[in-house]
Backbone as a printed PyTorch tensor [residue, N CA C, xyz], in Angstrom:
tensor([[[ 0.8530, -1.1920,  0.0000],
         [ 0.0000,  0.0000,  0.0000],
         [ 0.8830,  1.2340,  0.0000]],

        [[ 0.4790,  2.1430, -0.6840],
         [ 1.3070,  3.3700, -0.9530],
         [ 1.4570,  4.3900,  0.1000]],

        [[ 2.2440,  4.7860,  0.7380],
         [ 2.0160,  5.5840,  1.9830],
         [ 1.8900,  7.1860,  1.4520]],

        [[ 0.9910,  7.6630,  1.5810],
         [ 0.5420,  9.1100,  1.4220],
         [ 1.6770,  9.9960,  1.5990]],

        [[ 2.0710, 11.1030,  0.6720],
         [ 2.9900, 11.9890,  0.7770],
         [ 3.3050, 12.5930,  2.3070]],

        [[ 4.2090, 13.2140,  2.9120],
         [ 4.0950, 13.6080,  3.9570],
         [ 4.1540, 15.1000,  3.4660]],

        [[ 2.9900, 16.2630,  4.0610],
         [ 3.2330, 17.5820,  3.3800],
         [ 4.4160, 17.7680,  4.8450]],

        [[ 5.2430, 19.1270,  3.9460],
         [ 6.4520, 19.9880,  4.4320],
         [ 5.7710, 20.6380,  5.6030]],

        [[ 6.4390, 20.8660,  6.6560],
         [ 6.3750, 21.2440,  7.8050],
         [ 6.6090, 22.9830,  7.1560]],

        [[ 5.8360, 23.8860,  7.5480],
         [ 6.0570, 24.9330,  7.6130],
         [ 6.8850, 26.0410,  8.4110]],

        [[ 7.5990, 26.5080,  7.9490],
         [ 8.9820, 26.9770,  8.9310],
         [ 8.2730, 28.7230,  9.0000]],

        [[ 7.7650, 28.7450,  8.3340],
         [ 6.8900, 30.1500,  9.1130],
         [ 6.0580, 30.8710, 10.1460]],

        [[ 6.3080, 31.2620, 10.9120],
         [ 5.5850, 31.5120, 12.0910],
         [ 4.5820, 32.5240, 11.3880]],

        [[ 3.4170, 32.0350, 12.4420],
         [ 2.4550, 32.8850, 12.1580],
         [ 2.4520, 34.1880, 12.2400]],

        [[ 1.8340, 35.5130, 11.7370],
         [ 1.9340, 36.7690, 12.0990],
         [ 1.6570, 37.0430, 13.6530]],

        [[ 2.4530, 37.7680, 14.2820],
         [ 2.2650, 38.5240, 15.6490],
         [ 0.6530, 39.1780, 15.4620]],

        [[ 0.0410, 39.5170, 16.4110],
         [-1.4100, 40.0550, 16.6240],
         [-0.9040, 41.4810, 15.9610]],

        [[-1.5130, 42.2490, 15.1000],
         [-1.3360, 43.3570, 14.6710],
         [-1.2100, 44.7840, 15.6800]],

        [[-0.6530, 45.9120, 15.3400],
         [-1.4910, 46.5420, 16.6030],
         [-2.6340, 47.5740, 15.7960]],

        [[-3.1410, 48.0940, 17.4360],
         [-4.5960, 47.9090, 17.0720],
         [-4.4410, 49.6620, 16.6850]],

        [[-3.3940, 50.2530, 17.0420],
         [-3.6130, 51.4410, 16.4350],
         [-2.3710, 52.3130, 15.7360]],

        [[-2.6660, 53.5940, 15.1630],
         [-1.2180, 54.1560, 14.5160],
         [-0.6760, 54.5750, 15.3630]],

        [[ 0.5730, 54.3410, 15.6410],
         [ 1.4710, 54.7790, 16.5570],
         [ 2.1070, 56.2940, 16.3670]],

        [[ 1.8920, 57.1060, 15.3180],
         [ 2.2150, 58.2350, 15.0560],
         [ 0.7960, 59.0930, 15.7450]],

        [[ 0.0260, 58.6870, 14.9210],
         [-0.6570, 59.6850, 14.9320],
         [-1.6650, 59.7110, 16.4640]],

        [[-1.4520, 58.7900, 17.5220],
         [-1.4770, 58.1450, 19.1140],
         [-0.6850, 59.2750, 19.6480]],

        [[ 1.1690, 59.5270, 18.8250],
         [ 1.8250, 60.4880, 19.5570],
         [ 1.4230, 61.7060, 19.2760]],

        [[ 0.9560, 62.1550, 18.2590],
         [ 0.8250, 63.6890, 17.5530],
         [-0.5450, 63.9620, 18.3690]],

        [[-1.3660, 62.8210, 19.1680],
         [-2.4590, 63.5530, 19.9140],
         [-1.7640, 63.6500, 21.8890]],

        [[-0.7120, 62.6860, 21.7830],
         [-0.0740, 63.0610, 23.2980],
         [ 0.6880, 63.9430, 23.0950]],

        [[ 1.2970, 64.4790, 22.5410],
         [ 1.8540, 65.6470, 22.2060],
         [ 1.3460, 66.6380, 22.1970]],

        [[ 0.1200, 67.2950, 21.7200],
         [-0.6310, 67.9890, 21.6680],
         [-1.1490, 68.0440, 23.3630]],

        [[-1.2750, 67.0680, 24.3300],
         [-1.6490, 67.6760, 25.3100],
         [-0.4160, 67.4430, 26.0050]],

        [[ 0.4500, 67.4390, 26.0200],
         [ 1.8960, 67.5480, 26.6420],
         [ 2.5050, 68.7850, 26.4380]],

        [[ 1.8330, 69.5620, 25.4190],
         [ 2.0380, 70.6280, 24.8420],
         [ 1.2660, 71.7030, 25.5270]],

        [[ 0.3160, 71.6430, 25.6590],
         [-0.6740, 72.2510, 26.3550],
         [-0.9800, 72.8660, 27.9300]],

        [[-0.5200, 71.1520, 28.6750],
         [-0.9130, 71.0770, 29.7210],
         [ 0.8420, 71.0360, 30.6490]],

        [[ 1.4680, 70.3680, 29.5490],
         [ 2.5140, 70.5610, 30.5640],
         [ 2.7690, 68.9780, 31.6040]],

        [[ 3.5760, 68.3300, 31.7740],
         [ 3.9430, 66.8920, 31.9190],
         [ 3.1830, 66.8930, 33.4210]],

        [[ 3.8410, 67.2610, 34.6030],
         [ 3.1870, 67.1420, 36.0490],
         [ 1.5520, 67.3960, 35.6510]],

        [[ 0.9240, 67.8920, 34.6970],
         [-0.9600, 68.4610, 34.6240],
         [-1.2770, 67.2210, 34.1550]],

        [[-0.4160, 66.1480, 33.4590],
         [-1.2380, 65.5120, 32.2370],
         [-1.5970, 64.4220, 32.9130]],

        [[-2.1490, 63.7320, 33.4300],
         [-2.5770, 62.3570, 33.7220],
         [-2.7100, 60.7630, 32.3830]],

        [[-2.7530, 59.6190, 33.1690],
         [-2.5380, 58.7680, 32.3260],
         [-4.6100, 59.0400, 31.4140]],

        [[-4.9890, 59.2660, 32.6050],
         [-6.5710, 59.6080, 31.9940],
         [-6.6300, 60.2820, 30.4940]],

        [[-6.1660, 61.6920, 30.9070],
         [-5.8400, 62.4480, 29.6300],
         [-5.3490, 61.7250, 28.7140]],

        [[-4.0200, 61.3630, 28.8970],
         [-3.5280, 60.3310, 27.9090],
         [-4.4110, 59.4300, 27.1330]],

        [[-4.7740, 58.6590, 28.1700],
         [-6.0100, 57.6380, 27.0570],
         [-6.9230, 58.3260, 26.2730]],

        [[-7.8630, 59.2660, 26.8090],
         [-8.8230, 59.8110, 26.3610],
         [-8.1960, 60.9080, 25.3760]],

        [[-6.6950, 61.6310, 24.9980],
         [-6.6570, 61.8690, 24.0370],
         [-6.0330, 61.4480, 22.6170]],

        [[-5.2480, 60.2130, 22.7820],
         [-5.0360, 59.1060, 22.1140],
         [-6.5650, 58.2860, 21.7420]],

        [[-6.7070, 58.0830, 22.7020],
         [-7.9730, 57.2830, 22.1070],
         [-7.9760, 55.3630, 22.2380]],

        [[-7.1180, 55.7910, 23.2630],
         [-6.9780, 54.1800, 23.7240],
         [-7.1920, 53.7610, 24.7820]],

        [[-7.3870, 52.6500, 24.9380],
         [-7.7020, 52.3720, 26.5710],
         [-6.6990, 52.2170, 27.4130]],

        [[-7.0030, 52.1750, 28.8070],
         [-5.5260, 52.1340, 29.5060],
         [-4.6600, 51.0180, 29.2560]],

        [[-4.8160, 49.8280, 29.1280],
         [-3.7760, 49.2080, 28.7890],
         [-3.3690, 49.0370, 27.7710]],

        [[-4.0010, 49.5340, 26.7360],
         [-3.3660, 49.6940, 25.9180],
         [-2.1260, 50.5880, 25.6220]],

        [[-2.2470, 51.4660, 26.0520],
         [-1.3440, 51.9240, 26.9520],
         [-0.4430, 51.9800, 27.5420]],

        [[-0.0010, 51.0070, 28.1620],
         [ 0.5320, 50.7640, 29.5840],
         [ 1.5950, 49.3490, 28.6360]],

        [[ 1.2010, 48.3320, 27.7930],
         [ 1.7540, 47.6970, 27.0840],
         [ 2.1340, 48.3270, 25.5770]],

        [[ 1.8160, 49.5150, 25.2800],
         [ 3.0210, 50.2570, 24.6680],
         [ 4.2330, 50.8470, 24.9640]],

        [[ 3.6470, 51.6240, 26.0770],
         [ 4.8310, 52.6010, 26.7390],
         [ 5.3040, 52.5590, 28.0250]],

        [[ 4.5730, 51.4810, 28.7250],
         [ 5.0900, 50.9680, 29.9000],
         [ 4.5360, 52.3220, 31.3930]],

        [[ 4.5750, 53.0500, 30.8470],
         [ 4.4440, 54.7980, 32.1940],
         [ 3.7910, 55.7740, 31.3650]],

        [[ 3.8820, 56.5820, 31.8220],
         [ 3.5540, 57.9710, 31.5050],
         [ 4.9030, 58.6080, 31.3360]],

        [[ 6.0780, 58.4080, 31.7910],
         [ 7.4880, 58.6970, 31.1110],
         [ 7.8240, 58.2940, 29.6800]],

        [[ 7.7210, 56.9590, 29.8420],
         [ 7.6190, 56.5220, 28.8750],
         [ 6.8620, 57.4430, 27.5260]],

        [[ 5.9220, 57.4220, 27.7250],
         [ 4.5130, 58.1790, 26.6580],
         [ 5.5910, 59.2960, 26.2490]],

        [[ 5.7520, 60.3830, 27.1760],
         [ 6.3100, 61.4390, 27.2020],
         [ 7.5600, 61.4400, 26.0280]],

        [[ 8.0610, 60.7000, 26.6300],
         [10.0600, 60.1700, 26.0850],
         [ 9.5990, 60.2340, 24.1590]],

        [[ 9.0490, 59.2170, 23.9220],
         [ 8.2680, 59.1370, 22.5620],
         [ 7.6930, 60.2880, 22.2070]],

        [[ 6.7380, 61.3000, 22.7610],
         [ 5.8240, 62.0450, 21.9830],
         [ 7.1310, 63.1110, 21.6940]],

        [[ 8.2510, 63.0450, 22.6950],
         [ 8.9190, 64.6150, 22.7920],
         [ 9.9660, 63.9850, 21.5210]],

        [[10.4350, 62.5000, 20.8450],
         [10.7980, 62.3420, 20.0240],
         [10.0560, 62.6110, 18.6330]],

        [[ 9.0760, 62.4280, 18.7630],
         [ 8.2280, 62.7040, 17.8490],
         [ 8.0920, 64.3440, 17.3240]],

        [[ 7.6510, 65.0610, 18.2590],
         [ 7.4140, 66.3000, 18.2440],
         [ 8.6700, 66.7540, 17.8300]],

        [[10.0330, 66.5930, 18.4190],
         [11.1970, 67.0090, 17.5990],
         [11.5190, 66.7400, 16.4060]],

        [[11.1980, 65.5510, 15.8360],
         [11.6740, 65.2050, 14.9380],
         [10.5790, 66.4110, 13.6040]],

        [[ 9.1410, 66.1040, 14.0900],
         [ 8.3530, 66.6970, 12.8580],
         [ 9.3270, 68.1730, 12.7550]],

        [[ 9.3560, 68.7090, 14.1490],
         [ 9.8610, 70.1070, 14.3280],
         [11.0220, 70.3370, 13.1880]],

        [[12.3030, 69.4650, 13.3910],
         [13.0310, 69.7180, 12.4790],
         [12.9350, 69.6760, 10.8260]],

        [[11.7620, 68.9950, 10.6610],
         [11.6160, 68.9620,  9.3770],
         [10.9000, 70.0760,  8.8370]],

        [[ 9.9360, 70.8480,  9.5580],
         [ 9.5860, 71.7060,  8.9150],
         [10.6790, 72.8320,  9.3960]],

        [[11.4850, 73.1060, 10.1110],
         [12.5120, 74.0260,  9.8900],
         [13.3570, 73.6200,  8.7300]],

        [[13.6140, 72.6080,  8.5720],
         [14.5680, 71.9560,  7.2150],
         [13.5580, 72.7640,  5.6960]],

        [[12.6550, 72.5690,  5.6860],
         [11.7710, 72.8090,  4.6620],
         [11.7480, 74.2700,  4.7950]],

        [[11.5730, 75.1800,  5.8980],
         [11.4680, 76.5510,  5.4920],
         [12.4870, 77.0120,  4.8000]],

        [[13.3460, 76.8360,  5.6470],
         [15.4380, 76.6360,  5.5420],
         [15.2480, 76.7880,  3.8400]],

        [[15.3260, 75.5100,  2.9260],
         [15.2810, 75.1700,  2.0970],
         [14.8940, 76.1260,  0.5710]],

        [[13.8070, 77.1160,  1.5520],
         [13.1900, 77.7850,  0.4190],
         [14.1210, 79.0950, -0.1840]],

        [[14.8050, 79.4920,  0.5690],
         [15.9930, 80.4290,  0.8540],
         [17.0550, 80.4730, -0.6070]],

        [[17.2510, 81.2070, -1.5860],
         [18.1210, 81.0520, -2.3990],
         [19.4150, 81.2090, -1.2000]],

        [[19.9450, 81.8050, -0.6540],
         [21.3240, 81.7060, -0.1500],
         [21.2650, 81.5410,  1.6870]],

        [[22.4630, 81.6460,  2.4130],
         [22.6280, 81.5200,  3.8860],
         [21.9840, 82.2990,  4.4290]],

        [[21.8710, 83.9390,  3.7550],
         [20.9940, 84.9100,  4.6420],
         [19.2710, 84.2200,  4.4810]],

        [[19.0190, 84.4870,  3.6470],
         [17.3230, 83.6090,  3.1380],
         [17.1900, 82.8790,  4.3170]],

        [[18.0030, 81.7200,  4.0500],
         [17.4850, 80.3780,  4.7250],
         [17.7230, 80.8710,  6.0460]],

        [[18.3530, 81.1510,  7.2650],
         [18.1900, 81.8720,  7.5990],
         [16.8810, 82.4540,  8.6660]],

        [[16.7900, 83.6050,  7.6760],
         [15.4600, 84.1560,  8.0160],
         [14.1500, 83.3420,  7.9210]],

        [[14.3070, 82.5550,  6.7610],
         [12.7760, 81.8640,  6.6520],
         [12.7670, 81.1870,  7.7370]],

        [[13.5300, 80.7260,  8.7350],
         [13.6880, 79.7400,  9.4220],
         [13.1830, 80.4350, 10.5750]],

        [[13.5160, 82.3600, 10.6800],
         [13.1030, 83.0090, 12.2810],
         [11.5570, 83.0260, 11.5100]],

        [[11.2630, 83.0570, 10.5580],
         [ 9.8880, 83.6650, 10.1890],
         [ 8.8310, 82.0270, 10.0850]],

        [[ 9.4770, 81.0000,  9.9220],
         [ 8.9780, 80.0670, 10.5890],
         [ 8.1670, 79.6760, 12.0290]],

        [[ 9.3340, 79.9790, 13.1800],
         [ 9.1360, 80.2020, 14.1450],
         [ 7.5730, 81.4130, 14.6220]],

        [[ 8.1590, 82.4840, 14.2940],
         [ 7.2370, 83.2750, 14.1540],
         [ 6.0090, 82.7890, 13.7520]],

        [[ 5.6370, 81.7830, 12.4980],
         [ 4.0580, 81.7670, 12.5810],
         [ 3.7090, 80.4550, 13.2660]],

        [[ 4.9820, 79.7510, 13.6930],
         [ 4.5310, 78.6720, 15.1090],
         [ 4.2880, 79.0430, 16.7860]],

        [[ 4.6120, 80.6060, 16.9020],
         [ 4.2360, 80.8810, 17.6730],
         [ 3.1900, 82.2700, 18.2110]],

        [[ 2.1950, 81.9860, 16.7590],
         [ 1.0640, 82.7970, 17.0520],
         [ 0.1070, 81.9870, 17.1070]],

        [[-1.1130, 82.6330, 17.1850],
         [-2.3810, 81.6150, 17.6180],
         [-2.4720, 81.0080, 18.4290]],

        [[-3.2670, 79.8410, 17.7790],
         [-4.0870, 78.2670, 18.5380],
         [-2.1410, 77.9680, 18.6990]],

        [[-2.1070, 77.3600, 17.5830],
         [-0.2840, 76.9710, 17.7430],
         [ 0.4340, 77.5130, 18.5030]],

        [[ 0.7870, 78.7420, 18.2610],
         [ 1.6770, 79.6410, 19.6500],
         [ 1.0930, 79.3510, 20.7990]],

        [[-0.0730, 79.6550, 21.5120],
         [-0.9740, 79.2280, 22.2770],
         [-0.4010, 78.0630, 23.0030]],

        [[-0.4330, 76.7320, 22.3920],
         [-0.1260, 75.1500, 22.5610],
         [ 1.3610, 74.8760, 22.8920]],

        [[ 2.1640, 76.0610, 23.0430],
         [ 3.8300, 75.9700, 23.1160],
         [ 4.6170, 75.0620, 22.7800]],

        [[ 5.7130, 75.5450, 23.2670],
         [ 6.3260, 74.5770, 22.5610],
         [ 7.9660, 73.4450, 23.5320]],

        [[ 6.9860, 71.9730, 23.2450],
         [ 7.2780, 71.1320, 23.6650],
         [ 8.7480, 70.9880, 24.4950]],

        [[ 9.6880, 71.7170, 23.3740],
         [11.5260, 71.7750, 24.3190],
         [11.3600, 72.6320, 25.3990]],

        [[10.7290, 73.9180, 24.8730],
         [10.9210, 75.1620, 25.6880],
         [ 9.6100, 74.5560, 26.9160]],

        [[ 9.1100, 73.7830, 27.2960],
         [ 8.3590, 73.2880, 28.2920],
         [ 8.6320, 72.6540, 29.1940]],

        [[ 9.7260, 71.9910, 28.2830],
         [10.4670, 70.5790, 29.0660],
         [11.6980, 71.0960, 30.0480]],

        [[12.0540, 72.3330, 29.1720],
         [13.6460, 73.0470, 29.7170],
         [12.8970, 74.0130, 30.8470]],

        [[11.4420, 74.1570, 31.0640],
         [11.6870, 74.9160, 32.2180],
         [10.7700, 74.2400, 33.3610]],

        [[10.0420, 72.8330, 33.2030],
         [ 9.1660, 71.7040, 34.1520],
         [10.3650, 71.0360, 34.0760]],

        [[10.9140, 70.3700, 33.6430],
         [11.3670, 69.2430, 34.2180],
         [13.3120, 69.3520, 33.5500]],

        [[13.4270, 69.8720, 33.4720],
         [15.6210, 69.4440, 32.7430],
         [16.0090, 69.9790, 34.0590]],

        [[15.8070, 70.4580, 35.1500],
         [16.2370, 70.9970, 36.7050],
         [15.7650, 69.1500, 37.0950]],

        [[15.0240, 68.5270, 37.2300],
         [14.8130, 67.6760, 38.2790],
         [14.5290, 66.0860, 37.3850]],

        [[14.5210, 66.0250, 36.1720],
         [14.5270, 64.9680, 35.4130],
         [16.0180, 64.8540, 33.8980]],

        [[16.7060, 63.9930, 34.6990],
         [18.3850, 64.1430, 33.7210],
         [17.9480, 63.8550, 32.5110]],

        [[17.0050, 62.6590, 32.4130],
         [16.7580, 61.9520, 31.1520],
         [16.0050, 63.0650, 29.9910]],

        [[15.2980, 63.8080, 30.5350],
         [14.4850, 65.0400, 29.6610],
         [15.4170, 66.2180, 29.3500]],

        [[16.0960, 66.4110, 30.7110],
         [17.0850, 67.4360, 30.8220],
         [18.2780, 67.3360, 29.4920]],

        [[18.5210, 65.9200, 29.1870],
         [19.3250, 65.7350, 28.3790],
         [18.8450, 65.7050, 26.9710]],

        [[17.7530, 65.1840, 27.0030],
         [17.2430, 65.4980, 25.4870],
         [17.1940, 66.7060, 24.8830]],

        [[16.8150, 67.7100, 25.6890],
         [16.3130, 69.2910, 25.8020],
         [17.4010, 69.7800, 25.4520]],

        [[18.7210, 69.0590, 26.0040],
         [20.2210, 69.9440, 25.9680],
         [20.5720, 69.4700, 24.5380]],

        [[20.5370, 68.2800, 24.0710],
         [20.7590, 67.9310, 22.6070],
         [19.7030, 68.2480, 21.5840]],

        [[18.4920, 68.5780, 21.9330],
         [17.8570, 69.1890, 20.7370],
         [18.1140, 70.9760, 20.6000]],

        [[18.4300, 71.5250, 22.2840],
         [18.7320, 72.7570, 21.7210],
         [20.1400, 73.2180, 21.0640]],

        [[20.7740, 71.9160, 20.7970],
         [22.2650, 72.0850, 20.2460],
         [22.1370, 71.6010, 19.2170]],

        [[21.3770, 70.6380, 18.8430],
         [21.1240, 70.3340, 17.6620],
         [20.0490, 71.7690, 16.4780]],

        [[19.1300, 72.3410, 16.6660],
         [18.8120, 73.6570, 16.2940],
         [20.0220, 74.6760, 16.3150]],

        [[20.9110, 74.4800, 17.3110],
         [21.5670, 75.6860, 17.1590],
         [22.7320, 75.5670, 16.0270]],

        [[23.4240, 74.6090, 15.9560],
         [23.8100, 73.9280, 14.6310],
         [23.5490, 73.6080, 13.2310]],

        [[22.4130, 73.6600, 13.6910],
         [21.3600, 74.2520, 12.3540],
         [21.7160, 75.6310, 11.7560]],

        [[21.7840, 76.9150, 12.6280],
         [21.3410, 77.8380, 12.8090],
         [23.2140, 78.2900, 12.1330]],

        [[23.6030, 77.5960, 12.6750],
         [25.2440, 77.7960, 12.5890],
         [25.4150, 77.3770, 10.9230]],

        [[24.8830, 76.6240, 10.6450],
         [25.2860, 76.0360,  9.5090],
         [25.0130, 76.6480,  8.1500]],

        [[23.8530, 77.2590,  8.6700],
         [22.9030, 78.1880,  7.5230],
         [23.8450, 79.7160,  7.8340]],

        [[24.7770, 79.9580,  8.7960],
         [25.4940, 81.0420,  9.0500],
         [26.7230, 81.1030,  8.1780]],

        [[27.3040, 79.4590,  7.8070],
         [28.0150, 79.6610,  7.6270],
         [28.1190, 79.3090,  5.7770]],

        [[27.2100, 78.8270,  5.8290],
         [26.9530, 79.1360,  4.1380],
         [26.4730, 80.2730,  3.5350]],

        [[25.6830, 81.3150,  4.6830],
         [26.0000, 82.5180,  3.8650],
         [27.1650, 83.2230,  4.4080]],

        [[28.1480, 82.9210,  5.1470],
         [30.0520, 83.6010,  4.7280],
         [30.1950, 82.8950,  3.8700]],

        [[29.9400, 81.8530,  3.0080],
         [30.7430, 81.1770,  2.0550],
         [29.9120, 81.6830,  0.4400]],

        [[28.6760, 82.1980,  0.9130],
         [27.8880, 82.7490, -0.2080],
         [27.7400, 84.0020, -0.7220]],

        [[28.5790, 85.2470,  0.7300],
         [28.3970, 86.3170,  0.7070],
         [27.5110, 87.1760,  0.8910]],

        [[26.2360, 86.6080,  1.5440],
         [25.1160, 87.1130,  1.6400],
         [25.5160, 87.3070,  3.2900]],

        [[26.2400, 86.8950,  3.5230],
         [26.3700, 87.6630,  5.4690],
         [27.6500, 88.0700,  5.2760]],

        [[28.1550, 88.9040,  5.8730],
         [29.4140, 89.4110,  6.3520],
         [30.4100, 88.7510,  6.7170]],

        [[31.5960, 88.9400,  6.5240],
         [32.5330, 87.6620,  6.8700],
         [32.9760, 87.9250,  8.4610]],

        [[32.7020, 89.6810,  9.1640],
         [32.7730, 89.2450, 10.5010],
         [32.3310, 89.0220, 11.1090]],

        [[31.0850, 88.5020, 10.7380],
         [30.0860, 87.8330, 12.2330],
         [30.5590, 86.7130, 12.5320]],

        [[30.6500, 86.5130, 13.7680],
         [30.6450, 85.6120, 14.4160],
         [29.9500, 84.8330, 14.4470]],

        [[30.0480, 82.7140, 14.2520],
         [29.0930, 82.0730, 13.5050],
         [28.6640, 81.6050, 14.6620]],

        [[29.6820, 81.2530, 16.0480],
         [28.8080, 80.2860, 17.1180],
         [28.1130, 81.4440, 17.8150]],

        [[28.9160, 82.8070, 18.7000],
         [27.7300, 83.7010, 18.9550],
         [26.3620, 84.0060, 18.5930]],

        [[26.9590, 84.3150, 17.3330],
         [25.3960, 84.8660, 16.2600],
         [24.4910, 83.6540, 16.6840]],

        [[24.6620, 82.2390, 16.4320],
         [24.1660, 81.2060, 16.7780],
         [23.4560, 80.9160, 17.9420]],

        [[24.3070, 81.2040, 18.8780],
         [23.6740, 81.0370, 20.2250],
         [22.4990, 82.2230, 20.3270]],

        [[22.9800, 83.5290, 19.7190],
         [21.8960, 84.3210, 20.2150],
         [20.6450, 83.9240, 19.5880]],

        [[20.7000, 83.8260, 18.7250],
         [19.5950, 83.0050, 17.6470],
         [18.5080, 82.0800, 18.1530]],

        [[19.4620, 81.2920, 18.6520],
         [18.5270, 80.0330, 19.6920],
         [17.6280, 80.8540, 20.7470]],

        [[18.1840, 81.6920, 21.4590],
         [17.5500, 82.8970, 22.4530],
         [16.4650, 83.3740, 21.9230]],

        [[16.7650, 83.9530, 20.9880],
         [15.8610, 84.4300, 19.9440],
         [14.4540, 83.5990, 19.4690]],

        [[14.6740, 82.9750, 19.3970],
         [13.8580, 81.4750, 18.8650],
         [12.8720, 81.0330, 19.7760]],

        [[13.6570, 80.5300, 21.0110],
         [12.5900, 80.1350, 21.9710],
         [12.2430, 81.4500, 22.6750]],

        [[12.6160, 82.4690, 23.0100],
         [11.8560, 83.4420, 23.1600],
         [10.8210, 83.2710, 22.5930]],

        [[10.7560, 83.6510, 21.0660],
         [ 9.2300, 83.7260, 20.1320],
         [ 8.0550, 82.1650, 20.6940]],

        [[ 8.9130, 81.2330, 21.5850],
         [ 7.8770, 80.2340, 21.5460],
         [ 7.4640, 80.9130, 23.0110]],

        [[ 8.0020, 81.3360, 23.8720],
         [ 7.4440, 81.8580, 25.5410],
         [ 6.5400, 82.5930, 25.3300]],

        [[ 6.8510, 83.6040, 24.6150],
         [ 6.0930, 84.9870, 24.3400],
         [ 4.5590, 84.5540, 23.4120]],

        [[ 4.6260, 83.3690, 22.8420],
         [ 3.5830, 82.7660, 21.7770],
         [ 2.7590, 81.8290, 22.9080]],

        [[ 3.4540, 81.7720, 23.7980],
         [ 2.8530, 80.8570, 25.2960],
         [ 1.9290, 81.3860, 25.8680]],

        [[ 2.7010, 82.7420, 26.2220],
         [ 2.1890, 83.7980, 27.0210],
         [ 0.9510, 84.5350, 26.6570]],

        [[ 0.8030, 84.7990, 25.0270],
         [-0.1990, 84.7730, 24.3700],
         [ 0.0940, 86.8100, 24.0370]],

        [[ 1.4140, 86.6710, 24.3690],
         [ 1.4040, 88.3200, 24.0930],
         [ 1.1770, 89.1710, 22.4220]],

        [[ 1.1800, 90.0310, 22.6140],
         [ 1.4060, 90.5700, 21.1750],
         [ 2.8080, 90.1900, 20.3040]],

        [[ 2.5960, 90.2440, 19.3460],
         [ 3.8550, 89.2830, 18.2470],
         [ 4.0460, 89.4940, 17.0710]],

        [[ 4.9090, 91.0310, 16.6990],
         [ 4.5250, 91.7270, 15.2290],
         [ 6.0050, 90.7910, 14.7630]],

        [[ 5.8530, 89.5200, 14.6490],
         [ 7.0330, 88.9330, 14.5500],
         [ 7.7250, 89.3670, 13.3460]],

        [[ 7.0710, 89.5410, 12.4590],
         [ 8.2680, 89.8180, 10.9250],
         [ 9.0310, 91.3810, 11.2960]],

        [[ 8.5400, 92.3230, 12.5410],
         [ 9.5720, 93.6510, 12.9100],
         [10.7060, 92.5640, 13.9020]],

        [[10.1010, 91.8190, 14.6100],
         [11.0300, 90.9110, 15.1470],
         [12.1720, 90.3850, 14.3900]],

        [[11.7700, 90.0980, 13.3720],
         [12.8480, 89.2670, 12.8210],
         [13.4450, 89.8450, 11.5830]],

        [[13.0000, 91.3700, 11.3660],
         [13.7160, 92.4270, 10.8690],
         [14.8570, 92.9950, 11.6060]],

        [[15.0310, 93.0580, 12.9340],
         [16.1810, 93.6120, 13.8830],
         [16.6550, 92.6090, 14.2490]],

        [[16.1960, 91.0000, 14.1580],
         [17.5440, 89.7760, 14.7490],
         [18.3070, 89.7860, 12.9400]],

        [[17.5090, 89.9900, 12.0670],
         [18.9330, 90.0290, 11.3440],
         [19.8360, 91.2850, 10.8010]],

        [[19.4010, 92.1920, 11.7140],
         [20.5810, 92.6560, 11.9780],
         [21.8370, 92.6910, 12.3500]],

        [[21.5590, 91.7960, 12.9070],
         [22.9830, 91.0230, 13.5690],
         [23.6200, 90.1070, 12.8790]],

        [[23.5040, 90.5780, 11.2880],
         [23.9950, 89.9510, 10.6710],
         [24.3620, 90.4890,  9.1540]],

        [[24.2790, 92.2540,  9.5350],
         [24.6970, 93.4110,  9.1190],
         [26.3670, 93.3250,  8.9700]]])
């Protein structure tokens, strides 16, 4: 009698359970109230209810409410730099890019948006005094912008559109000052004729 083929053992594991939601767009709504409210205000409640997940769901993503945080403030930086990269960009030379980059700022910190602040400049004055792990992110994203800021300085000395004696890390640093200022003052909800603003910071580059 003929013994029936033996079928091949399958060496594929089955798919993992999917997850049940987008993980971006989960952070771009904790962010938004991390933004708002500020880390010590926000509860895991908030959290769920503005994600839109239930608590454990939750809790087997990100383990805490640090956790949550750690992620949304990666998140939020990262979009951040890209649309400074993109204003940057539009700039025929170093002075341009540049400016589009303070005049960026400027319309992120009017309104609903200005209003909603902004995430580094939140973190650097709640928690980089009493949390190292935030404290340190805060210190490498504001060095990472300011390097930015340096870089676009120093392609216009190499383009001629800035002066060859400015100073590229000063000018730089003040810049950053400059910058998150416009996000405090966009916090604060004050008045903000930002483009006279950012007619006299590039002066400093006269």
């Amino acid at each position: 009698m003929q013994k029936a083929a033996r079928r091949p053992r399958s060496t594929a594991r089955p798919p993992g359970r999917p997850r049940e939601f987008d993980m971006d767009t989960a952070l771009d709504r904790a962010v938004r109230v991390f933004r708002e409210r500020g880390y010590h205000a926000t509860s895991i409640g908030d959290l769920t209810a503005a994600m839109r997940l239930a608590t454990g769901s939750v809790y087997k993503a990100f383990r805490d409410k640090h956790a949550v945080f750690l992620a949304a403030f990666e998140r939020y930086t990262t979009l951040r730099q890209q649309q400074t990269s993109n204003a940057a960009a539009r700039g025929a030379n170093g002075r341009e890019r540049l400016r589009n980059v303070l005049l960026s700022y400027v319309e992120h910190s009017r309104g609903s948006e200005g209003r909603r602040g902004c995430l580094v400049v939140g973190s650097a004055v709640e928690l980089s005094a009493v949390d190292p792990v935030v404290g340190a992110r805060v210190n490498a994203q504001l060095k990472t912008n300011e390097n930015f800021i340096a870089g676009l300085i120093r392609e216009g000395l190499a383009d001629g559109s800035i002066p060859r004696h400015v100073d590229v890390e000063d000018t730089a640093r003040l810049m950053i000052c400059i910058t998150q200022g416009l996000r405090v003052v966009g916090k604060a909800r004050l008045p903000l004729d930002g483009e006279r603003l950012v007619d006299v910071a590039m002066k400093l580059l006269a």
